[in-house]
C-alpha positions in Angstrom: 2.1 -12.7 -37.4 0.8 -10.2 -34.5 -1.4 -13.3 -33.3 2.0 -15.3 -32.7 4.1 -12.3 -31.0 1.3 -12.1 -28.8 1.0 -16.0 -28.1 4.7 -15.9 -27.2 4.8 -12.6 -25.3 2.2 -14.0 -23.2 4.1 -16.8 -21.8 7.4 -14.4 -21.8 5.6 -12.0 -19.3 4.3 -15.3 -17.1 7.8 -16.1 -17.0 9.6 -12.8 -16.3 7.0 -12.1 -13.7 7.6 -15.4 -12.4 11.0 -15.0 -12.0 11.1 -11.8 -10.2 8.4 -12.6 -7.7 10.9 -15.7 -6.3 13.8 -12.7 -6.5 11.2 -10.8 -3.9 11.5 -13.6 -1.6 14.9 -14.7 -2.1 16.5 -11.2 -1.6 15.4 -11.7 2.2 17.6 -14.9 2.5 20.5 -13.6 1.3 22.9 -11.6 3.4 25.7 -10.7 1.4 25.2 -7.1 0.3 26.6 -7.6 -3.2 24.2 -11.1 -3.9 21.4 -8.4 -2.8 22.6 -5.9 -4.9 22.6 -8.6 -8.0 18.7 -9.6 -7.2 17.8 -6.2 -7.1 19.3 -5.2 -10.3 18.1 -8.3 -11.9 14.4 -7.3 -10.8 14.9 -3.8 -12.7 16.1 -6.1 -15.6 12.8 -8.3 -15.4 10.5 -5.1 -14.7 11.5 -3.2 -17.9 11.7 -6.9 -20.2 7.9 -7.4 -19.1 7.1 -3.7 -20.0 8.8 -3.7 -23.1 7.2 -7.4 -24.0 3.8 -6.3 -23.4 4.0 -2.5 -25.2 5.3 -4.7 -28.5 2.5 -6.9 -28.2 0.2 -4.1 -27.8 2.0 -1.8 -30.9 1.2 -4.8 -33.5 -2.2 -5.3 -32.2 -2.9 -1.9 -32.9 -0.8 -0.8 -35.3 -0.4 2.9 -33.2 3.2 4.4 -33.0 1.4 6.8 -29.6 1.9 3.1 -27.9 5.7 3.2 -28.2 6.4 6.7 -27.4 4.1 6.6 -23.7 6.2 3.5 -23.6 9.9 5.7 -23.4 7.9 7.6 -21.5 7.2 5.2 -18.9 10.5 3.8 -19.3 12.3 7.5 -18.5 9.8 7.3 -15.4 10.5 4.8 -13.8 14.3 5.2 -14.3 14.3 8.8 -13.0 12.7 7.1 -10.0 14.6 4.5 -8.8 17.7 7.3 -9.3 16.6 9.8 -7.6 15.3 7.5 -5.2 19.0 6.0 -4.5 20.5 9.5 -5.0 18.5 11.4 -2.8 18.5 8.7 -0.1 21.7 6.1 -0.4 20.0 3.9 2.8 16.7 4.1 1.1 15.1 0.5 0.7 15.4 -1.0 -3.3 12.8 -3.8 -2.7 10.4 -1.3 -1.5 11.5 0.8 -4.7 11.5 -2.1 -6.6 8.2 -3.8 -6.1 6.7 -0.1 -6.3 7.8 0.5 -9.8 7.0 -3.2 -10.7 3.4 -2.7 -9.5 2.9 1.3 -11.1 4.3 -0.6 -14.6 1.4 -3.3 -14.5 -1.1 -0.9 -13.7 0.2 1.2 -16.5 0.2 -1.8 -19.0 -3.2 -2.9 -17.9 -4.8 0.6 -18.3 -3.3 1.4 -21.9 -4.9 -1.5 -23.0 -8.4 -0.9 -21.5 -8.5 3.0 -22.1 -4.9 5.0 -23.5 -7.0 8.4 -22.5 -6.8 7.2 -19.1 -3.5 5.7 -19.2 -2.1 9.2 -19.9 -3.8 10.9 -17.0 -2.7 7.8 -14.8 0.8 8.6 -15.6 0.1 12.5 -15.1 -0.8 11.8 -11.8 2.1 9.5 -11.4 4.7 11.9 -12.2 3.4 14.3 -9.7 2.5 12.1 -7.0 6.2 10.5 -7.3 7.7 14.1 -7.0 5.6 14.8 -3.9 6.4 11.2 -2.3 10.1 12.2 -3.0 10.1 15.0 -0.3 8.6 12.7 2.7 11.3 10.2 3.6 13.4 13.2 4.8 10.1 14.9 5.9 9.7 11.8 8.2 13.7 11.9 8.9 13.8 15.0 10.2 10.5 16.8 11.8 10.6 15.8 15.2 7.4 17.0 16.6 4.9 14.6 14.4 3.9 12.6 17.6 2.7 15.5 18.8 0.0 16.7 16.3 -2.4 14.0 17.6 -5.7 16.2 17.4 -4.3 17.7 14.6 -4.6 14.7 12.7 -8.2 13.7 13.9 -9.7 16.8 13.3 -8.6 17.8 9.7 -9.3 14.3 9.1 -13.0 14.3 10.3 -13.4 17.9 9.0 -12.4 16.6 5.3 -14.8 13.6 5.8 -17.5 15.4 6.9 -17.1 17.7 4.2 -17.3 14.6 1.6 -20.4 13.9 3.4 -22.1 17.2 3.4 -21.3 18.5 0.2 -20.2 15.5 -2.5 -22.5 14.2 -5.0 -23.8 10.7 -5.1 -22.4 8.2 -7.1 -23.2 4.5 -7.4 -24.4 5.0 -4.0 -21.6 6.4 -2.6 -20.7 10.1 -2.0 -16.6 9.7 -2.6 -15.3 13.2 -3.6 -15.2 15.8 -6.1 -13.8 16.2 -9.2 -11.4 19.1 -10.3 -9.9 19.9 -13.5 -10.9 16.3 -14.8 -9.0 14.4 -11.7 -11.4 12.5 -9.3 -10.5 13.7 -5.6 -11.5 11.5 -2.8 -10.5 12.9 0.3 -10.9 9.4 2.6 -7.6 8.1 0.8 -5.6 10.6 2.6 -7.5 10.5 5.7 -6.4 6.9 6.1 -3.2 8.2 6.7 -3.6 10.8 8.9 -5.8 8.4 10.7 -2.7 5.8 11.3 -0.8 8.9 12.6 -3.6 10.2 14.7 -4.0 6.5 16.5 0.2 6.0 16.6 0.0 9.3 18.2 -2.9 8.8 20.8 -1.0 5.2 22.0 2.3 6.7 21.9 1.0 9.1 24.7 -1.1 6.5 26.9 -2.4 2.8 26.2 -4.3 3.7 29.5 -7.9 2.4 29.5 -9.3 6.8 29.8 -7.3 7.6 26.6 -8.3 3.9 24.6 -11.7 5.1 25.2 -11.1 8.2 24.1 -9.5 7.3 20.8 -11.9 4.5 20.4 -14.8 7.4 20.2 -12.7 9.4 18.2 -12.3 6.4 15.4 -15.7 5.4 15.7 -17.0 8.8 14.5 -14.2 8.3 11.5 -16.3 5.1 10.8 -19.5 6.4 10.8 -18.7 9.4 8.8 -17.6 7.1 5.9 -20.6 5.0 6.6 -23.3 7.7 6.4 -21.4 8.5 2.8 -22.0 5.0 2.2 -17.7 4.9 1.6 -17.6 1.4 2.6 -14.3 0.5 1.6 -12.8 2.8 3.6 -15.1 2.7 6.5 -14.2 -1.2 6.6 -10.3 -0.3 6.5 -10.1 2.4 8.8 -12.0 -0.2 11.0 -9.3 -3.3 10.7 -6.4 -0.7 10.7 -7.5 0.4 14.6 -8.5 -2.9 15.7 -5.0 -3.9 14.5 -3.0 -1.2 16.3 -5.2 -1.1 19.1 -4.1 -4.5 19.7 -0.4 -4.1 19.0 -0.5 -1.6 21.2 -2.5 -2.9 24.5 -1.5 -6.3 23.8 -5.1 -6.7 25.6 -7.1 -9.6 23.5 -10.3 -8.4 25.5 -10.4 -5.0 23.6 -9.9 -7.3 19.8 -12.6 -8.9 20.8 -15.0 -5.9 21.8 -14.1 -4.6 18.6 -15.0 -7.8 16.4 -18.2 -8.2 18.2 -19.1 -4.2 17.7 -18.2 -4.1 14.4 -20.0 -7.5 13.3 -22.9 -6.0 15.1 -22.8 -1.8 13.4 -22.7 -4.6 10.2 -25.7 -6.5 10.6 -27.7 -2.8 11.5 -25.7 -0.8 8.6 -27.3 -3.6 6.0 -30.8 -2.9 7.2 -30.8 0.7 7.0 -28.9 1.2 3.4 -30.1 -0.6 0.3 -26.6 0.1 -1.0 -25.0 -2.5 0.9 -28.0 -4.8 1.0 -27.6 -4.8 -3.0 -23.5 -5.6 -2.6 -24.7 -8.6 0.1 -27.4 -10.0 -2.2 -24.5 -9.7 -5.4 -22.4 -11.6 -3.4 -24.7 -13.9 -2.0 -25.3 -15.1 -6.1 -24.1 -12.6 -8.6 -26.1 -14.7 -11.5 -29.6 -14.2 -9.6 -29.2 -10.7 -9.8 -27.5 -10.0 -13.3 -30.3 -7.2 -14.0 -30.0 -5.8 -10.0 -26.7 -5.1 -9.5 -24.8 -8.1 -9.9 -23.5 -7.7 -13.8 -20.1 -6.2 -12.2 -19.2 -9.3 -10.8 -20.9 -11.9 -12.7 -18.5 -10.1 -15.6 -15.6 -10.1 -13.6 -16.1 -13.7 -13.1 -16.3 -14.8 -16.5 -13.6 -12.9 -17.0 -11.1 -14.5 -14.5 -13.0 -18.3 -16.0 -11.9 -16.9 -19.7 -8.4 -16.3 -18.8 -7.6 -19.5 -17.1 -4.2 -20.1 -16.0 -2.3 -18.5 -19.2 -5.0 -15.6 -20.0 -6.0 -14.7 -23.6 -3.5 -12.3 -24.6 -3.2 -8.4 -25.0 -6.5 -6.9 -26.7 -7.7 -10.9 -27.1 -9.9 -11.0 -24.2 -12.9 -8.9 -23.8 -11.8 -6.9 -20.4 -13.5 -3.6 -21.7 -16.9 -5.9 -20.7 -16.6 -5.6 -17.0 -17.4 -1.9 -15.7 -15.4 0.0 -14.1 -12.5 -2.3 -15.5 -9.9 0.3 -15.0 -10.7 0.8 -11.2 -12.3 -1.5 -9.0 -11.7 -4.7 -11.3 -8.6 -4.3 -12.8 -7.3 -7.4 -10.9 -10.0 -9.2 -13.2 -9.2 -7.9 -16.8 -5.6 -8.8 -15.8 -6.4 -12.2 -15.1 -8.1 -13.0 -18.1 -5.5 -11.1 -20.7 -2.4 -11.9 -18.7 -3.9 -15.2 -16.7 -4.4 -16.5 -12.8 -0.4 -17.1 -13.0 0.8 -13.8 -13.6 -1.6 -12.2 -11.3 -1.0 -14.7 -8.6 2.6 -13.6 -8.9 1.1 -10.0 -8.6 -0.6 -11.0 -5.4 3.1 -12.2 -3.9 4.5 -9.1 -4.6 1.7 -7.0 -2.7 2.7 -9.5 0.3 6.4 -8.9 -0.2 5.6 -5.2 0.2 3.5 -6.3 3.2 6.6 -8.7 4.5 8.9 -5.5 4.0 6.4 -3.0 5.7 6.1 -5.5 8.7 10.1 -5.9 8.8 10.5 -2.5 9.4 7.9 -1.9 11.7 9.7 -4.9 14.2 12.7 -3.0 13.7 12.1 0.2 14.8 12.8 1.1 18.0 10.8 4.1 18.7 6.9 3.1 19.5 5.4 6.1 17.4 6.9 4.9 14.3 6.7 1.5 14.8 2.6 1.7 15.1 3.1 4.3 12.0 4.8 1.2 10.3 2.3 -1.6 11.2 -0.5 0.5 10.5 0.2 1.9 7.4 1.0 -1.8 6.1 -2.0 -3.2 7.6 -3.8 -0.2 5.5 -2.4 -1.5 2.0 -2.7 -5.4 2.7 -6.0 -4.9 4.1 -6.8 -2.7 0.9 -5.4 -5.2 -1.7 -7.4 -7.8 0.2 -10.4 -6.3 -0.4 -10.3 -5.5 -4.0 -9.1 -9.2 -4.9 -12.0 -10.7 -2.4 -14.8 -8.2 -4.3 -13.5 -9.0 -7.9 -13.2 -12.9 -6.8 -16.4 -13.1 -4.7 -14.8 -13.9 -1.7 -16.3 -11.0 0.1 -18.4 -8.4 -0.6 -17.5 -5.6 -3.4 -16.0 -2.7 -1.3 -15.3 -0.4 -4.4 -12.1 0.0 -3.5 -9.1 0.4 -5.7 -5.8 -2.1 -6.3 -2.8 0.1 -5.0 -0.9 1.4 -7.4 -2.2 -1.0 -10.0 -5.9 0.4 -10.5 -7.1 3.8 -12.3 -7.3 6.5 -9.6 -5.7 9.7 -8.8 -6.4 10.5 -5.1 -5.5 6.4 -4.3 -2.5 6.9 -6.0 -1.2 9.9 -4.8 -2.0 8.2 -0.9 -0.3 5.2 -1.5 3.1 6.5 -3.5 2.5 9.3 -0.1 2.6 6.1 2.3 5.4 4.6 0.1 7.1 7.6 1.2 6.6 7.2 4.6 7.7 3.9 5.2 11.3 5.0 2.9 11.3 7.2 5.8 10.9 5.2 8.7 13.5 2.2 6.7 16.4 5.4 6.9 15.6 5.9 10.2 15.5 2.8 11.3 19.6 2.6 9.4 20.4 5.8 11.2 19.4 3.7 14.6 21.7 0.9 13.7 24.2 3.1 13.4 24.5 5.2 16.2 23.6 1.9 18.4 26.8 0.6 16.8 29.0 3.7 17.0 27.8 4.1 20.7 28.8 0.2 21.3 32.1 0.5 19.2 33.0 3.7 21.6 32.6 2.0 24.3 34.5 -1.3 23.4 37.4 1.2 22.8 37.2 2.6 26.2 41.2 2.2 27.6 41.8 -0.3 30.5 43.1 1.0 33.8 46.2 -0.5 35.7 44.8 -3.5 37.7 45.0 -0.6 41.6 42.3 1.1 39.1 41.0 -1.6 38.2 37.8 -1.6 40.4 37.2 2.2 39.6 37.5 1.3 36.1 35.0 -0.8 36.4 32.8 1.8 38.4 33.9 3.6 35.6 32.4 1.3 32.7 29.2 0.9 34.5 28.3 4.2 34.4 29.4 4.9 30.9 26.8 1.7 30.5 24.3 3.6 32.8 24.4 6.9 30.5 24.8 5.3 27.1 21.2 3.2 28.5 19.9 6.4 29.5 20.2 8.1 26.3 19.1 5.4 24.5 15.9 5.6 26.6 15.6 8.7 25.8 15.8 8.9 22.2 13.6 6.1 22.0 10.6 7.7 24.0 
């Protein structure tokens, strides 16, 4: 009888998921606020059907009543979320909130059914990072000065790197972070932030060719710190990130390519002088010829996608506990093969939507400093998801990096619900800009006419009322 439930809650998730990744797409069509309203609640509807689906499946597999209780658990989560979320902030963004909670209850799903110990500390870690993300939309909203810190941000962020570099124990070939009180720490997570701040900051100031040369230096040291801790993942994102806001902000294609061509070149010298990345290239290269050197990760991850097919195998029928690291760097793999290539297609659209909705804003906002805060901070989780689908997939290159908000991690987590944060932020600022734009306009559209002697003084009149309301919106913008 499980067997069955579990055949038929298969196909039930494939088609609830379904469902609500066309809902993320279609709720950018529509632009009557109460259809909107309707998609969005009908995506809370579909989120907690596909949790509750999959946490049945997973009770008569195993027979364990600790199953259904971390299920109300999450269930109180994730409503206390998208409450306070609304509550706290009325002009906050649901499809941001939406597609965050959507992607935190896969993760969750996923993880109690490769290890419950570290499903527990996963939503631990959750619960705090969700009431520190809480406080930085009005964080954002309110402290003026953040464009100024620009230094600021570069050198606690290189200090903290360094530190990693210096002091952090090896592991798998990488010096990541510390652990403390049985929670992994890796600094480099919340360095990518400060280091989209830092750059936002520096080409908010000056896109002059002195201070692009300056920040260039600045980032490359970022680069090479990660790289001498052999932290490729981030070294690689921190990388894209700059070249992608350098751009955006120059609008000079010369300096995209100078950066393509020097970081294809620090590439090509980094694989000769680490082992560590000539062991990732060679696993890449042919996973299969180097089972016994390295390549089992992969080679595992790739059966395990070929197992799952289009449909997958079911909850606890697969065998996802056989790829290492399942939890972390391949979760994107034991998903596929338990809930199949369908579902987490459908997870890969709703990472873009979040990307989509990241980039929206960005275009929207009319001040440069958070506008580069925007597109880099996106750029920083599609780049990121990119990477741990290419590794798991063989596309590119295993980066160790971690699936936002999906994967097993604390200090990932805790960045990425911190850059959720942000852009809630930057979306209520961008409302509050529509606003006064409209109030200012509306004012002035209610501005008396004068008797027709007056008329050309009135109009004198207008202009310069024109003239101020341009010159304070200049001014607010810079």
């Amino acid at each position: 009888m499980a067997n069955i439930v579990v055949e038929v809650v298969k196909y039930l998730m494939i088609i609830l998921m379904a469902v609500y990744t066309f809902k993320c797409f279609s709720v950018f069509v529509h632009h009557d606020i109460k259809k909107k309203k309707r998609i969005l609640f009908s995506q809370n509807v579909l989120m907690f059907a596909i949790q509750a689906a999959a946490y049945i499946a997973m009770y008569l597999k195993t027979q364990e009543l600790k199953l259904l209780f971390f299920y109300l658990a999450q269930v109180v989560l994730l409503v206390a979320t998208i409450a306070l979320y609304t509550l706290i902030y009325p002009r906050v963004s649901r499809v941001v909130i939406n597609n965050m909670c959507m992607l935190l209850s896969v993760g969750l799903i996923m993880i109690t059914r490769l290890d419950y110990n570290k499903a527990t500390k996963q939503f631990i870690i959750i619960v705090a990072a969700m009431v520190i993300s809480l406080f930085v939309p009005v964080i954002i909203r309110k402290v003026k000065f953040l464009k100024d810190w620009t230094y600021v941000y570069a050198g606690v962020g290189l200090l903290a790197l360094i530190f990693v570099a210096v002091f952090a124990q090896t592991s798998d070939g990488a010096k990541l972070g510390f652990t403390i009180f049985g929670f992994g720490v890796q600094p480099s997570e919340l360095v990518k932030i400060l280091f989209v701040f830092f750059v936002a900051s520096s080409f908010k100031e000056s896109t002059k060719f002195k201070n692009v040369v300056v920040t260039t230096v600045i980032a490359a040291i970022h680069v090479l710190v990660l790289v001498a801790s052999t932290d490729l993942g981030a070294a690689v994102i921190i990388f894209v990130v700059y070249l992608v806001m350098l751009y955006v902000a120059t609008r000079q294609p010369l300096y995209l390519v100078a950066g393509l061509t020097a970081g294809s070149g620090a590439s090509v010298i980094a694989y000769h002088l680490f082992p560590h990345i000539q062991t990732r290239v060679n696993v890449w290269r042919d996973p299969f010829a180097s089972y016994q050197n390295g390549g089992y990760q992969v080679a595992q991850s790739l059966f395990a996608i070929a197992t799952g097919s289009w449909f997958g195998m079911g909850l606890y029928n697969g065998k996802p506990t056989d790829i290492p690291v399942s939890a972390e760097d391949f979760i994107f793999s034991a998903i596929s093969e338990e809930m199949g290539l369908i579902f987490a297609l459908c997870l890969i659209l709703v990472c873009l939507s979040v990307y989509i909705m990241f980039l929206n804003i960005a275009m929207q906002l009319r001040n440069g400093f958070y506008k580069l805060v925007a597109l880099g901070l996106g750029t920083c989780y599609i780049f990121q998801v990119f990477l741990t689908i290419g590794g798991v997939t063989k596309f590119i290159p295993s980066t160790g990096v971690t699936l936002p908000l999906v994967s097993y991690g604390g200090s990932s987590l805790l960045s990425t619900l911190i850059m959720f944060g942000i852009i809630q932020g930057l979306y209520i600022l961008r409302e509050d800009e529509e606003e006064i734009i409209e109030q200012r306009k509306e004012e002035l559209r209610n501005v008396p006419r004068s008797t027709p002697k007056k008329k050309q003084g009135a109009s004198k009149g207008g202009k310069k009322k024109a003239t101020k309301f341009e010159e304070i919106e200049k001014q607010r913008i810079r």
